[in-house]
MDTraj code that builds the backbone (N, CA, C; nanometers):
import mdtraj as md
import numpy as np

residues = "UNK UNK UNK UNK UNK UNK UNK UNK UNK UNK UNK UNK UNK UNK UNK UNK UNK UNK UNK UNK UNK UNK UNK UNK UNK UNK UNK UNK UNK UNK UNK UNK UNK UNK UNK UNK UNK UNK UNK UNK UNK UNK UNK UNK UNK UNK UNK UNK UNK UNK UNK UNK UNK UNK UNK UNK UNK UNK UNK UNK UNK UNK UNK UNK UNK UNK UNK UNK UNK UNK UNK UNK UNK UNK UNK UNK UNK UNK UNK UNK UNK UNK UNK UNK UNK UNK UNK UNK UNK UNK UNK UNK UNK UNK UNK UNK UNK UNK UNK UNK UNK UNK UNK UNK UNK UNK UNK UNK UNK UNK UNK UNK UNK UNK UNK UNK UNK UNK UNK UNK UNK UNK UNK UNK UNK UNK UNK UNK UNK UNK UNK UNK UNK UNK UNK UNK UNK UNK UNK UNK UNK UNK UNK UNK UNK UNK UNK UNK UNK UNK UNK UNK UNK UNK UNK UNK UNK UNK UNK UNK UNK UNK UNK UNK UNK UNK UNK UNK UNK UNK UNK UNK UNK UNK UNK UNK UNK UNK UNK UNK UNK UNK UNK UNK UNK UNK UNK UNK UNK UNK UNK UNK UNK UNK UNK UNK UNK UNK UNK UNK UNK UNK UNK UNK UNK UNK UNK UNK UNK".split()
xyz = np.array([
    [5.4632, 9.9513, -12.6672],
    [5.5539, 9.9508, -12.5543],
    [5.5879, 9.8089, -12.5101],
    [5.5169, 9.6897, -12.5488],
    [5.5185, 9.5818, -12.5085],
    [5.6455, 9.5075, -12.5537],
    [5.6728, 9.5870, -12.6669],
    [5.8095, 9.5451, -12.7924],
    [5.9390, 9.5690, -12.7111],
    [5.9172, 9.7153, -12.6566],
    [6.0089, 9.7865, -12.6374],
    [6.0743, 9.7301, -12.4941],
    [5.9635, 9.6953, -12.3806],
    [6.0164, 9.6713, -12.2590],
    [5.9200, 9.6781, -12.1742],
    [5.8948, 9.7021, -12.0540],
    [5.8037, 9.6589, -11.9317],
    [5.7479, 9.8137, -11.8632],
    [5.6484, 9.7558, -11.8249],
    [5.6088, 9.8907, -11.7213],
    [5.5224, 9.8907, -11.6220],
    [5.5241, 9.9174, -11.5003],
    [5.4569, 9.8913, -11.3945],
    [5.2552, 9.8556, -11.3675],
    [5.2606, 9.7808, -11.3849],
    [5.1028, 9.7687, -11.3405],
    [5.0647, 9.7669, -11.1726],
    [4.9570, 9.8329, -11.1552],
    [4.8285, 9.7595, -11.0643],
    [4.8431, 9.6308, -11.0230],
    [4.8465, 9.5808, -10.9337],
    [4.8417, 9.4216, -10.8669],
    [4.7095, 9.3719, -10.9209],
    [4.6629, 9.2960, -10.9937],
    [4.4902, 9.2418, -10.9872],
    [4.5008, 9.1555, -10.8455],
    [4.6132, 9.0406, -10.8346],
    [4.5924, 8.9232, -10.7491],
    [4.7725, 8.8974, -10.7449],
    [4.7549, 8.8938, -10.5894],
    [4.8964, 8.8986, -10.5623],
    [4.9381, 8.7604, -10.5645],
    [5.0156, 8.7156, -10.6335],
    [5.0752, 8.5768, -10.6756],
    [5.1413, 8.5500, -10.5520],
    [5.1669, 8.4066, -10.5326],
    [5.1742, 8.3425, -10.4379],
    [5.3487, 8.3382, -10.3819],
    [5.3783, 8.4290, -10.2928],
    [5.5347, 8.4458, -10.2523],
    [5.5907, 8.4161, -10.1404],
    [5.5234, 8.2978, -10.0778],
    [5.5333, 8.2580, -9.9539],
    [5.4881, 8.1157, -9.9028],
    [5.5228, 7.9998, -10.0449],
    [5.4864, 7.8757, -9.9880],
    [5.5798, 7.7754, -9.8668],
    [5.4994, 7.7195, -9.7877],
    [5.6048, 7.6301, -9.7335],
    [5.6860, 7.5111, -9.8001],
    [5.7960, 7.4522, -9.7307],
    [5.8233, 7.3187, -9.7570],
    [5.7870, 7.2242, -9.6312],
    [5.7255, 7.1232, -9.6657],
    [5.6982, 7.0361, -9.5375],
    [5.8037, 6.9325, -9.4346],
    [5.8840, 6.9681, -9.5379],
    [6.0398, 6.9204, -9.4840],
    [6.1273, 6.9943, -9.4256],
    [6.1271, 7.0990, -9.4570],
    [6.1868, 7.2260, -9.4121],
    [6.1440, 7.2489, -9.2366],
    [6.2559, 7.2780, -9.1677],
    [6.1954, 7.3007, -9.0329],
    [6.1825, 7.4707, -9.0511],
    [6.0668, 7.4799, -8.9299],
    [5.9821, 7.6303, -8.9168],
    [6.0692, 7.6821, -8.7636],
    [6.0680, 7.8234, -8.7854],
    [6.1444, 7.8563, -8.6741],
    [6.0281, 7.8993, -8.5899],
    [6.0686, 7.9562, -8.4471],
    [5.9608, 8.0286, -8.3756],
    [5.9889, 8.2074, -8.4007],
    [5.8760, 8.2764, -8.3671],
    [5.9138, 8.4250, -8.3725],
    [5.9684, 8.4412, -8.2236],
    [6.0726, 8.5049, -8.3051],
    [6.1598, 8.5317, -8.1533],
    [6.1393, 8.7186, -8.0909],
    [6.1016, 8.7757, -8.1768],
    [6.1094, 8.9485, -8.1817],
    [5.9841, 8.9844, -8.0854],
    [5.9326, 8.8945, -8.0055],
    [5.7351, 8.9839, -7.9202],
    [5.8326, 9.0644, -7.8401],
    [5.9735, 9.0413, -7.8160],
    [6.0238, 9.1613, -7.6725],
    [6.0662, 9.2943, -7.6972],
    [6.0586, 9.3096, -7.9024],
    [6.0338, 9.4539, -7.9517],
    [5.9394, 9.4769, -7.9625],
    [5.8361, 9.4547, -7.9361],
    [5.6960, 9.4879, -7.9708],
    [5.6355, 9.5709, -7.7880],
    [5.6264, 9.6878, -7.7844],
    [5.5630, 9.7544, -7.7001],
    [5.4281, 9.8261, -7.7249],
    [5.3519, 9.8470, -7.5824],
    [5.2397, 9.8756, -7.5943],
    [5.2440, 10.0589, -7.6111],
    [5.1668, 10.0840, -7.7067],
    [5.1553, 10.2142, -7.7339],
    [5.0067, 10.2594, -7.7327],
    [4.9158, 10.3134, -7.6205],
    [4.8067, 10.3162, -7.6010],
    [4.7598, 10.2062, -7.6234],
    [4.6422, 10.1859, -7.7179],
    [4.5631, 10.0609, -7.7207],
    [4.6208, 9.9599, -7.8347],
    [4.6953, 9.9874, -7.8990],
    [4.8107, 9.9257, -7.9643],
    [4.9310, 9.9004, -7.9311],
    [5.0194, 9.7555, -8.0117],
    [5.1184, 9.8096, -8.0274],
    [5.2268, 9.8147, -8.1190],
    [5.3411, 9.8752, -8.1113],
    [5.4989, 9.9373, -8.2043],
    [5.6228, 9.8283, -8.1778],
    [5.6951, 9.8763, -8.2475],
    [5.8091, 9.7951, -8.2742],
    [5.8906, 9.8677, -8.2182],
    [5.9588, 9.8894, -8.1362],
    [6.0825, 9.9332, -8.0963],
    [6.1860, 9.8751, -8.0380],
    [6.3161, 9.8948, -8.1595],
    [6.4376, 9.8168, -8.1065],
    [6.5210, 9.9280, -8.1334],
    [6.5800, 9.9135, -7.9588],
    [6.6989, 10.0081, -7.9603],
    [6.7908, 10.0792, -8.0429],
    [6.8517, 9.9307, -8.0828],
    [6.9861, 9.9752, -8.1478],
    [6.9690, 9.8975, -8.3007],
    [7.1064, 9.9699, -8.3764],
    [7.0683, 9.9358, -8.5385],
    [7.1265, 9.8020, -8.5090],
    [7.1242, 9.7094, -8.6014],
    [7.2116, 9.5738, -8.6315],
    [7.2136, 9.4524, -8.4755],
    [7.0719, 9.5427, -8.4313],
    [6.9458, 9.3883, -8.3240],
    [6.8804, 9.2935, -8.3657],
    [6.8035, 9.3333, -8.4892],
    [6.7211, 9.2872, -8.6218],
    [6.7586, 9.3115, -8.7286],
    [6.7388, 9.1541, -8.8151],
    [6.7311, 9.2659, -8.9533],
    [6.6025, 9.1364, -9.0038],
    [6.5916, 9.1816, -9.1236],
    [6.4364, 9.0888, -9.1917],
    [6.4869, 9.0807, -9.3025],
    [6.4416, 8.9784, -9.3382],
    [6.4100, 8.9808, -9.4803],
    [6.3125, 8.9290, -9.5787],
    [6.2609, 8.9795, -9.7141],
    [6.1241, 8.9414, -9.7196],
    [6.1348, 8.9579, -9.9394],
    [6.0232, 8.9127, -9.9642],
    [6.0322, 8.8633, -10.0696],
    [5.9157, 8.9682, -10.1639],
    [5.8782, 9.0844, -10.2407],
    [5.7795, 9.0855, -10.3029],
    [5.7950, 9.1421, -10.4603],
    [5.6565, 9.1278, -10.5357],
    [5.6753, 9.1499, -10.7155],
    [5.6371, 9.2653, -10.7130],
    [5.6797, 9.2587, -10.8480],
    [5.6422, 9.3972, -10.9299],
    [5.5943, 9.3437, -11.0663],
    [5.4539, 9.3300, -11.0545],
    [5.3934, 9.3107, -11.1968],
    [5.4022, 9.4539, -11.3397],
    [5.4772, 9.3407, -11.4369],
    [5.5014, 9.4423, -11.5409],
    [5.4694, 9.3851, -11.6679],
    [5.4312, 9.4092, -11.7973],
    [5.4120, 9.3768, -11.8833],
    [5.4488, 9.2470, -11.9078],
    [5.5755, 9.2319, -11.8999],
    [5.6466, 9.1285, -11.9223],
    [5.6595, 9.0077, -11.8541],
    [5.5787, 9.0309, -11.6673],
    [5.5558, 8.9049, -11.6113],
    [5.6078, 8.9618, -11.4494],
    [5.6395, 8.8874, -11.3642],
    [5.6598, 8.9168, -11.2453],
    [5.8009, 8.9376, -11.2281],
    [5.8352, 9.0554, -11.1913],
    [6.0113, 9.0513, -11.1264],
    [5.9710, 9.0582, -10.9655],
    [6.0803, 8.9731, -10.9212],
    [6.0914, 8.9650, -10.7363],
    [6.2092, 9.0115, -10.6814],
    [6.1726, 9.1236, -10.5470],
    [6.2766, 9.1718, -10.5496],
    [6.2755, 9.1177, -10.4179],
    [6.3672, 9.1203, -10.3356],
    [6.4564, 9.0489, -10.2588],
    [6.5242, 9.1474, -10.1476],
    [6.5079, 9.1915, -10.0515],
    [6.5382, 9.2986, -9.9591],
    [6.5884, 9.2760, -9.7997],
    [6.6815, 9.3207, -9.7358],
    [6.7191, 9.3181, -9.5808],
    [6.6692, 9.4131, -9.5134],
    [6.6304, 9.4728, -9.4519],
    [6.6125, 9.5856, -9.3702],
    [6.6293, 9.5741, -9.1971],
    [6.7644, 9.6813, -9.1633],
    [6.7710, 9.6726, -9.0297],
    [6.6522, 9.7690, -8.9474],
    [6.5804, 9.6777, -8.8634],
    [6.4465, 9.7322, -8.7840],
    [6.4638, 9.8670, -8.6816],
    [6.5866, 9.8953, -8.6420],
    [6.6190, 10.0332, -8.5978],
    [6.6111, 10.1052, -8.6508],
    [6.7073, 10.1175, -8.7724],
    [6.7547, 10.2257, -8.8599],
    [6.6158, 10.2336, -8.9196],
    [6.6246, 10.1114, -9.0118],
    [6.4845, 10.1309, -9.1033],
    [6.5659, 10.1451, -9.2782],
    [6.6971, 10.0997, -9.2718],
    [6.8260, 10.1071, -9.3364],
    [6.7905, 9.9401, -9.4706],
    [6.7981, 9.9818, -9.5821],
    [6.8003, 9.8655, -9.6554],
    [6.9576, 9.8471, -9.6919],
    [7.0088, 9.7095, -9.6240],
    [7.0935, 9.6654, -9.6377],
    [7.1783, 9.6285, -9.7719],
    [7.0867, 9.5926, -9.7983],
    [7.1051, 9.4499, -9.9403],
    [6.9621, 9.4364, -10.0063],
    [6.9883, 9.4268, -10.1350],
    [6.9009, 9.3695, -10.2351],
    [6.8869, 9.3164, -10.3633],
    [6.8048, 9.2828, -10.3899],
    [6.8601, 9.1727, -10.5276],
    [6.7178, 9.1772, -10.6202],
    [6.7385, 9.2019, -10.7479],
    [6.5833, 9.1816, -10.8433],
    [6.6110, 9.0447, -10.9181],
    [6.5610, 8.9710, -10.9135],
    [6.5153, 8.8039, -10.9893],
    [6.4021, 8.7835, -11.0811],
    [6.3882, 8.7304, -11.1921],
    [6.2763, 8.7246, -11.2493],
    [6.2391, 8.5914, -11.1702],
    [6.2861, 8.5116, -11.1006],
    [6.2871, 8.3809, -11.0480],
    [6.2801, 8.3798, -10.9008],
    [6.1806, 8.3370, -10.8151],
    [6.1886, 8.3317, -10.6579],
    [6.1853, 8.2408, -10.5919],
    [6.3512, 8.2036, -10.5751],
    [6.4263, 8.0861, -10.5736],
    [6.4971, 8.1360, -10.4066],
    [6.5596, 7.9770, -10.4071],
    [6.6508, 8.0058, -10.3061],
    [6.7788, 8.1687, -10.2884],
    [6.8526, 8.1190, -10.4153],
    [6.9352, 8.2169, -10.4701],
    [6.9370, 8.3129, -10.4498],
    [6.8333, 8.3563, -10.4633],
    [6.7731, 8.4932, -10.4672],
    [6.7690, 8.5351, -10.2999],
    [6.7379, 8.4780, -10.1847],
    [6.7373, 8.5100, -10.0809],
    [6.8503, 8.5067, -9.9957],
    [7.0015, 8.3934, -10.0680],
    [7.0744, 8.3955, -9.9939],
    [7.1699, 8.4807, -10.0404],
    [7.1722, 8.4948, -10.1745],
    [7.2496, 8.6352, -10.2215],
    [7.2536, 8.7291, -10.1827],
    [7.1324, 8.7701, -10.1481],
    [7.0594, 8.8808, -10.0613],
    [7.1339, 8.9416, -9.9243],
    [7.1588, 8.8030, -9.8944],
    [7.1767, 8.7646, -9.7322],
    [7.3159, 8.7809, -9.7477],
    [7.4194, 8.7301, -9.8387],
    [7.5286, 8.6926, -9.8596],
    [7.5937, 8.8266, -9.8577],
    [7.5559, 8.9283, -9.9625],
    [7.5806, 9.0723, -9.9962],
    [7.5775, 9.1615, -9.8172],
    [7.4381, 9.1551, -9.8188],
    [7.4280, 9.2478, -9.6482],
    [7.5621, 9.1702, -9.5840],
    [7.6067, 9.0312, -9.5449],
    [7.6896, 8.9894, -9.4739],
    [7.7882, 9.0304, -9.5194],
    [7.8417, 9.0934, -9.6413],
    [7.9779, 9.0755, -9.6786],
    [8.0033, 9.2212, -9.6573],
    [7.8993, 9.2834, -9.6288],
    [7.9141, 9.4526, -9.6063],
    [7.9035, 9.4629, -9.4362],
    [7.8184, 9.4216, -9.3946],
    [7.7834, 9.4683, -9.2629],
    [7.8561, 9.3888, -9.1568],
    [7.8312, 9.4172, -9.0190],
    [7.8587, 9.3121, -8.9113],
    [7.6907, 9.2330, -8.8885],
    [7.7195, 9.0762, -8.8567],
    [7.6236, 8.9814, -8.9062],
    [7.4898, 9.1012, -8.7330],
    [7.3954, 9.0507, -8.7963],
    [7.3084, 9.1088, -8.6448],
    [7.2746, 8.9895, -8.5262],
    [7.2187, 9.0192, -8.4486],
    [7.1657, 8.9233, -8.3490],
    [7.0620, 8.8491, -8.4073],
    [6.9572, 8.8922, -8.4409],
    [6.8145, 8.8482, -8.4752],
    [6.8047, 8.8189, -8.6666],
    [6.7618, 8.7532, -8.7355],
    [6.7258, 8.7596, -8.9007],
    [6.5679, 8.6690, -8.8895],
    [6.4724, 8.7762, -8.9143],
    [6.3749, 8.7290, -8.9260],
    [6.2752, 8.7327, -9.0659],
    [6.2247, 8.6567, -9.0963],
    [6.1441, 8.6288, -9.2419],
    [6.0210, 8.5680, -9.2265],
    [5.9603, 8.5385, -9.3481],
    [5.8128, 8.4554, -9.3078],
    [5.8463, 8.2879, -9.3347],
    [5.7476, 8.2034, -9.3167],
    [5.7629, 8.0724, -9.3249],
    [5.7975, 8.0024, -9.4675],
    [5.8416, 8.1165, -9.5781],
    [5.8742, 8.0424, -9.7158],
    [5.9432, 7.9604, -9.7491],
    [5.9711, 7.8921, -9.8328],
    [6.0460, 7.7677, -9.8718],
    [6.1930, 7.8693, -9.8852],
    [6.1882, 7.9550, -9.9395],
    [6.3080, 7.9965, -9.9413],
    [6.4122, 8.0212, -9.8381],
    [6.3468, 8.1143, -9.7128],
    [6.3908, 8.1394, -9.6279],
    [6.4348, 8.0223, -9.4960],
    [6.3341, 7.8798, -9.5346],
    [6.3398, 7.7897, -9.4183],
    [6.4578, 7.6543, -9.4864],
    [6.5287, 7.7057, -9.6370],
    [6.5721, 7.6193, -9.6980],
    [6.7025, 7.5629, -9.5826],
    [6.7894, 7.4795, -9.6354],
    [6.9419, 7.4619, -9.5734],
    [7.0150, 7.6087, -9.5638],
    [7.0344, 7.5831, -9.7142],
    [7.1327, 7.6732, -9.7539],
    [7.1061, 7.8273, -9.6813],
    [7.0035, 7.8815, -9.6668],
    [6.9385, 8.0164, -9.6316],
    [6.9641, 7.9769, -9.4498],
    [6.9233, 7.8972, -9.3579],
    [6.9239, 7.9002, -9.2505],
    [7.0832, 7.8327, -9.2214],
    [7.1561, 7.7521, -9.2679],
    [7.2934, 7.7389, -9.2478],
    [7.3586, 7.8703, -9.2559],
    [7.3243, 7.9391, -9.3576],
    [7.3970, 8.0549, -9.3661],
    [7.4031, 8.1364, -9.2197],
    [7.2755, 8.1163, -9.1785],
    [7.2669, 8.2228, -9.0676],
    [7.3348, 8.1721, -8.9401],
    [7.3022, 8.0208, -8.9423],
    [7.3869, 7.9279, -8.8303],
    [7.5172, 7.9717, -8.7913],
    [7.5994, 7.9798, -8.9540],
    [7.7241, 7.9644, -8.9689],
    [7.8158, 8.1266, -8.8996],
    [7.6843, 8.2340, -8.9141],
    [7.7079, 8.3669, -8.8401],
    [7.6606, 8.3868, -8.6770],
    [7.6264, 8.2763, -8.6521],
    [7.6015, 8.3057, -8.5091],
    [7.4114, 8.3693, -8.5292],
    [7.3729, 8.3704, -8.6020],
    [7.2019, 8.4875, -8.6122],
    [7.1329, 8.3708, -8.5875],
    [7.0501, 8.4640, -8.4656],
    [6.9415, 8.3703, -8.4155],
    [6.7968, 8.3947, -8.5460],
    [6.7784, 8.2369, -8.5360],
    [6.6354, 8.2767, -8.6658],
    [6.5396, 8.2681, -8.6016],
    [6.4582, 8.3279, -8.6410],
    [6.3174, 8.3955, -8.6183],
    [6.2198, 8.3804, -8.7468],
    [6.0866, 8.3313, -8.6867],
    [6.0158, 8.3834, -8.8688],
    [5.8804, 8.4004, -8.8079],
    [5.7767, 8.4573, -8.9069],
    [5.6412, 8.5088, -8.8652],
    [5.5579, 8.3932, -8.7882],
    [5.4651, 8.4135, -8.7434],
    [5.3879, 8.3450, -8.7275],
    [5.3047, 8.3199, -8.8700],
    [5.2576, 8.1625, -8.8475],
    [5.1473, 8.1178, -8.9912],
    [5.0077, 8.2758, -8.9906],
    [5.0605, 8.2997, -9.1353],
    [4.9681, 8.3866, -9.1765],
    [4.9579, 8.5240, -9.1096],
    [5.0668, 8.5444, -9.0218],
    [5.0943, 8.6705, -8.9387],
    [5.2077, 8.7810, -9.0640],
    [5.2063, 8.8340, -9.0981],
    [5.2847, 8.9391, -9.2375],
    [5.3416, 9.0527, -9.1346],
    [5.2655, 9.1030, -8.9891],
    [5.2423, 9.1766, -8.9407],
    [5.3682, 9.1889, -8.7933],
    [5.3944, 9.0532, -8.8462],
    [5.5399, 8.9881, -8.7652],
    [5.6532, 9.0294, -8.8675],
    [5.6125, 9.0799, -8.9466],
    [5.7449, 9.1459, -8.9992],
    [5.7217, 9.2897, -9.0876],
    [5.6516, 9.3800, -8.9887],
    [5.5886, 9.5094, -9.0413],
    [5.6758, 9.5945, -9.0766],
    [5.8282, 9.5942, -8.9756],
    [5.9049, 9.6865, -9.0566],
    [5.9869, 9.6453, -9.2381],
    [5.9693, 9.5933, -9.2672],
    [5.9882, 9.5255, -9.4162],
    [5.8568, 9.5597, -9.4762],
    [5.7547, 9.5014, -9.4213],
    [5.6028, 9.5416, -9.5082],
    [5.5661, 9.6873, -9.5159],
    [5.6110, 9.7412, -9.4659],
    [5.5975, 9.9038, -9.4402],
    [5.6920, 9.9595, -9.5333],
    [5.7996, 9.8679, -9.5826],
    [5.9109, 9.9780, -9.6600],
    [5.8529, 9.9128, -9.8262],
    [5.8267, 9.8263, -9.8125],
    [5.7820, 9.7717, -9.9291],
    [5.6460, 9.8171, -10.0261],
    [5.5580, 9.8790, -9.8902],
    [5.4426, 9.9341, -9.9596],
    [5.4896, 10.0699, -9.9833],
    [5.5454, 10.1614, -9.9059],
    [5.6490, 10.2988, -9.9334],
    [5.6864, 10.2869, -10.0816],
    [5.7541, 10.1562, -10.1119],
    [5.7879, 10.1267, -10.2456],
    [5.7121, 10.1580, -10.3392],
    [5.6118, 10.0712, -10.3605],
    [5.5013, 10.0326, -10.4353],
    [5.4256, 10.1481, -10.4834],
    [5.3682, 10.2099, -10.3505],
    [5.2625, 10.3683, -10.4029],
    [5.3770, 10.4577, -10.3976],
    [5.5185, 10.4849, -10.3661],
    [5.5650, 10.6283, -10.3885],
    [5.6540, 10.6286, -10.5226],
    [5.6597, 10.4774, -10.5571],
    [5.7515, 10.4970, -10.6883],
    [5.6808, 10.3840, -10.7833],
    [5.6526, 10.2366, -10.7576],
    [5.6702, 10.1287, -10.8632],
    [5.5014, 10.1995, -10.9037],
    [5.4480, 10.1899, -10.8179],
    [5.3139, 10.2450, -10.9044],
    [5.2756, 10.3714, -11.0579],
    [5.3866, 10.4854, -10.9909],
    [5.3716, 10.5756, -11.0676],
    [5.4751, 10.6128, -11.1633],
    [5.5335, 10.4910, -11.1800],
    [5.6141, 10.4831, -11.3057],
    [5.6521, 10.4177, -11.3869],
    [5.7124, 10.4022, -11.5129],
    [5.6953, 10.3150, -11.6010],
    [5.8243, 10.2844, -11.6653],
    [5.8475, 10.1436, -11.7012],
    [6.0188, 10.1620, -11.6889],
    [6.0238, 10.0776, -11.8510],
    [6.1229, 10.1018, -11.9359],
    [6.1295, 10.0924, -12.0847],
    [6.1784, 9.9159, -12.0752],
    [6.2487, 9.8683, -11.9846],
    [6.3065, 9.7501, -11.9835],
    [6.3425, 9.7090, -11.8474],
    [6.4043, 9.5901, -11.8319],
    [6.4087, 9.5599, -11.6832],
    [6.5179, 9.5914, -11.6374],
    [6.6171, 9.6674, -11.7378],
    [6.7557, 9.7195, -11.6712],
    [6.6784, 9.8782, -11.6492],
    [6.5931, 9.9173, -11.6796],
    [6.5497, 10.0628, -11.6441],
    [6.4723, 10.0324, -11.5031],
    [6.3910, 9.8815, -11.4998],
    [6.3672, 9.8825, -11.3885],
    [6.4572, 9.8455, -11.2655],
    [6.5746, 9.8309, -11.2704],
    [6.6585, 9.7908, -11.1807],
    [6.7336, 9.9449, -11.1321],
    [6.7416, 9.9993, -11.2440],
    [6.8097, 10.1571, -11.2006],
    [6.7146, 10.2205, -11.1423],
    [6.5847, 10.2135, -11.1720],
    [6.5696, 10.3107, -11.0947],
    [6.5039, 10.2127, -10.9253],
    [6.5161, 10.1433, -10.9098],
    [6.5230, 10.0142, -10.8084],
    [6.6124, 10.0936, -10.6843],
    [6.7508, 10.1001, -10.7987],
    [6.8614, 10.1181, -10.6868],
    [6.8631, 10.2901, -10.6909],
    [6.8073, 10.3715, -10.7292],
    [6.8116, 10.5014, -10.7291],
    [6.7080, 10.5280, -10.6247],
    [6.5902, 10.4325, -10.6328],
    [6.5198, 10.4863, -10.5017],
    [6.5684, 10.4353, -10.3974],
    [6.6349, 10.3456, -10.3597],
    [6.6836, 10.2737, -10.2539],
    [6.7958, 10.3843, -10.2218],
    [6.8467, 10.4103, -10.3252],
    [6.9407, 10.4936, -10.2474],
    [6.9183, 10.6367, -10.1431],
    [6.8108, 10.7106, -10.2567],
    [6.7646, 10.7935, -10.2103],
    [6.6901, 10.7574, -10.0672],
    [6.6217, 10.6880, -10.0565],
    [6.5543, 10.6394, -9.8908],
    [6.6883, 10.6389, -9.8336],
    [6.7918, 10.5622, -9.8361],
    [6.8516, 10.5399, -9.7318],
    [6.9482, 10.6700, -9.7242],
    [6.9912, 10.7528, -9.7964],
    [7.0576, 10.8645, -9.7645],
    [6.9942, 10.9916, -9.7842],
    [6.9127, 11.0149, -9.7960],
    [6.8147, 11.1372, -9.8341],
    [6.7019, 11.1493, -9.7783],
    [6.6416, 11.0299, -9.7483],
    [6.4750, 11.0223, -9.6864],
    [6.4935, 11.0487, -9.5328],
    [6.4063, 11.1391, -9.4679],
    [6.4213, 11.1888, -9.3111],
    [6.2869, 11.0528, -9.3247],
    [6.2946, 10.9899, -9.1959],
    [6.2069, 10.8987, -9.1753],
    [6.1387, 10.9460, -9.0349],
    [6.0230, 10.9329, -9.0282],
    [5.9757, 10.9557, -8.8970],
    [5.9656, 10.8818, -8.7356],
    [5.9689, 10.7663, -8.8133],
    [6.0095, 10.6708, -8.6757],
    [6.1482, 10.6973, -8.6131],
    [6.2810, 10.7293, -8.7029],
    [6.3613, 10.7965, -8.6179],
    [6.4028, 10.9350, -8.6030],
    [6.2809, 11.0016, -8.5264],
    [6.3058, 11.1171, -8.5268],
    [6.3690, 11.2029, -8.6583],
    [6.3395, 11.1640, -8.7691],
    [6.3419, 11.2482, -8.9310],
    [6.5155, 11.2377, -8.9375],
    [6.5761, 11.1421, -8.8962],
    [6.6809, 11.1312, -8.9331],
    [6.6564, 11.0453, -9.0701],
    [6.8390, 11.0422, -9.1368],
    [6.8063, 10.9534, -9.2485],
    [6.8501, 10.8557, -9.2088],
    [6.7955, 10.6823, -9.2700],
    [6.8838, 10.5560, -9.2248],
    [6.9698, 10.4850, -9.2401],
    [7.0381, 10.5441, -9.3489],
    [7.1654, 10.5189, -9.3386],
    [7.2915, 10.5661, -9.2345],
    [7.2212, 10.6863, -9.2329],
    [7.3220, 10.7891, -9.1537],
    [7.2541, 10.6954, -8.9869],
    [7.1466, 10.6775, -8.9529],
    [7.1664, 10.6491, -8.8373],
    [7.1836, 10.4750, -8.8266],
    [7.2366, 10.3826, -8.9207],
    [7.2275, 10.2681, -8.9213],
    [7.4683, 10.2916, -8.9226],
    [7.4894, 10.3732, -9.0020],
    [7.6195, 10.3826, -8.9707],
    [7.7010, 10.4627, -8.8884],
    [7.6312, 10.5503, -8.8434],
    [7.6646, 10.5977, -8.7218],
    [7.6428, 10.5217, -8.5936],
    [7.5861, 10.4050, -8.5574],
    [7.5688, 10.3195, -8.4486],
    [7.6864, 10.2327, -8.4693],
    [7.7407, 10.1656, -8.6149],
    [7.8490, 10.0983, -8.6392],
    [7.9935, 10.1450, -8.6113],
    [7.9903, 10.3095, -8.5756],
    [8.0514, 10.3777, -8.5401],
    [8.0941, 10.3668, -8.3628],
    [8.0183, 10.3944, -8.3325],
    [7.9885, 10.4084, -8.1901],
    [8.0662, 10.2314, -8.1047],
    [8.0360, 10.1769, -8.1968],
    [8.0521, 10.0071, -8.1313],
    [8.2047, 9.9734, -8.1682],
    [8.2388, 10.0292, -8.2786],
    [8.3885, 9.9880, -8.3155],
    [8.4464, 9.9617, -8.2394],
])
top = md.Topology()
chain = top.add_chain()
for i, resn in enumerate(residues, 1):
    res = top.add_residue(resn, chain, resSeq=i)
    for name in ("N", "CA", "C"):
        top.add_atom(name, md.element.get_by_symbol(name[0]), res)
traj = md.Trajectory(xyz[None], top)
């Protein structure tokens, strides 16, 4: 199978997807005024779709080496915007990302990420300048500052990249965008009341017209 094409492994040691640049300026987290107390914890709750969106960086170890996939997600809906697979986790890769959601959507208030070289580059934070989006990024070593992304990403991982095996990396890209699709138009999600998130990420775009 090694001849033929790639297939999902087990993580042993999660490779490193989140270095800084020391030149690069760090933003502050701007999002603690979605964060409410829910008993002795707390949740994320933001009103409306296109308040937040995130974006975040993780692999998929396969025979053949690491692919990085590249993702937006608006924190209402719970809606993946935009995404991109790279064998390379580069700038590129994050502003493409960014570039695509912008060229589809209306830009949001908030774009928050972690402290990576990618995300704190020019090119990646001009972009956002140039839309008016206030930046935001985790706190050092906080992941948990951007749970609605880490939450769709592990969804990923154990409900599909784990338990399947893909012949090449164009098999892994189809079925990439086949589950993405399916979440966002098919999956009832529970945080919004078992709606799906697409339907409730474009039905708010509705409402605002």
């Amino acid at each position: 199978m090694g001849v033929l094409g790639i297939s999902a492994i087990y993580p042993r040691k999660k490779p490193s997807i989140s270095c800084k640049d020391a030149q690069h300026k760090v933003y502050s987290y701007l999002l603690d005024k979605y964060w409410i107390n829910f008993g002795k914890t707390k949740r994320v709750h933001v009103p409306k779709s296109n308040q937040v969106w995130s974006g975040d960086i993780t692999y998929i170890r396969t025979s053949s080496g690491y692919i990085y996939l590249s993702a937006i997600i608006d924190w209402h809906s719970k809606a993946i915007l935009s995404y991109k697979l790279s064998n390379t986790m580069d700038t590129i890769l994050v502003t493409d990302t960014l570039e695509r959601a912008l060229s589809k959507y209306p830009a949001p208030a908030f774009f928050n990420s972690d402290q990576g070289s990618q995300y704190t580059s020019h090119k990646h934070t001009d972009l956002l300048k140039n839309h008016n989006i206030q930046i935001s990024m985790n706190g050092r070593g906080r992941s948990i500052d951007n749970i609605v992304m880490e939450r769709f990403f592990r969804t990923l991982k154990y409900n599909y990249i784990f338990i399947n095996e893909f012949k090449n990396i164009k098999a892994l890209k189809e079925g990439i965008s086949s589950y993405i699709t399916k979440y966002n138009y098919q999956r009832f999600h529970s945080t919004i009341n078992y709606q799906k998130p697409m339907n409730v990420y474009l039905n708010h775009l509705k409402m605002i017209a």
